[in-house]
N, C-alpha and C positions, 0 to 999 in steps of 0.2 A: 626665500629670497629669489627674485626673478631677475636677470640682466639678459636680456638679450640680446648676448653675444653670437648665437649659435645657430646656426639653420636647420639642424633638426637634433633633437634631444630622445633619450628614451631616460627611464628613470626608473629605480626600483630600490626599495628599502631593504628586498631577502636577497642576497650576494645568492643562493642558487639558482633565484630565476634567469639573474646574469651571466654566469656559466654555463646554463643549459644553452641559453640562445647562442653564445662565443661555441659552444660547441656543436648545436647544428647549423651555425654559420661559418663554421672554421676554416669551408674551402672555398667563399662566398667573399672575395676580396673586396667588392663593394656593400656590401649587407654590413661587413667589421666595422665599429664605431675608430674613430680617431685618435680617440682618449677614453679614458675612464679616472672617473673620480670617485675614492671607496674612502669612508669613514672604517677609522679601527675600530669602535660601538656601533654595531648594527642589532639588531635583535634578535635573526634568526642563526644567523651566522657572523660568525668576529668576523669583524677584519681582516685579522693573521687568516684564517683558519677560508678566507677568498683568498689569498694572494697565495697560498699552499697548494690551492687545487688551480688557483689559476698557470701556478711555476711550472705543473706536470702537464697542463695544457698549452703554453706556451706557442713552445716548438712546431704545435701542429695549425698553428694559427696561419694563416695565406698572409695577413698583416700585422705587422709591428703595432702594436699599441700599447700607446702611453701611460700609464697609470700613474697618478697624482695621492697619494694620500693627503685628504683632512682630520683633521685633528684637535681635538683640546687639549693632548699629552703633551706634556714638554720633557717628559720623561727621558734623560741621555740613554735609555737602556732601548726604548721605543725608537729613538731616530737610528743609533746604531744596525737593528735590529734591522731595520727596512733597505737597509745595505743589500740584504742576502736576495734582493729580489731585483735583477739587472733591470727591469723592464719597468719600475717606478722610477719616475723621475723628476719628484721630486716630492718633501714633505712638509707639509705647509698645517700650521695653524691657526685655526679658529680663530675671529672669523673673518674669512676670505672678505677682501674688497674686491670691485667691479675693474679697479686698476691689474689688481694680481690676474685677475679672472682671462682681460684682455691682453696682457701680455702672454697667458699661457697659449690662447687663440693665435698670438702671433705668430708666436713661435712656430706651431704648425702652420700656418701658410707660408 
């Protein structure tokens, strides 16, 4: 699904390729994405199991970034759960409309 909302995108389906780079971009204030949108089913690495190594990385980040979890769980144990990570902000599921997508854009400008 393609909206183009965005003016530049990276994308990747292994959560460590996206760690590595937040980690040697970390003091790279302009290099940091704005947002991040991570599914809790990835293949290589859960979901949980990005936002765990992302919490310990966090702190060292030069930018605040937004993290959106998608989702097909409606699981109350799964939303709860996503509490524990201040830096998601918000948990949205499946499947995202082009409306939700642009309000999230708004919001950051």
């Amino acid at each position: 699904m393609k909206y183009k909302v965005f003016e530049d995108t990276l994308y990747s389906s292994d959560g460590k390729n996206i760690l590595k780079f937040l980690e040697v971009n970390k003091s790279k204030k302009n290099s940091l994405p704005e947002l991040i949108f991570i599914d809790l089913d990835m293949p290589k690495l859960s979901g949980w199991h990005f936002l765990d190594r992302l919490k310990s990385l966090y702190p060292e980040l030069r930018k605040a970034i937004r993290v959106y979890i998608i989702t097909s769980s409606i699981d109350p144990r799964d939303i709860k759960r996503s509490d524990n990570y201040p830096f998601v902000k918000s948990y949205l599921i499946k499947p995202l409309t082009k409306e939700v997508i642009e309000s999230i854009v708004q919001n950051i400008n």
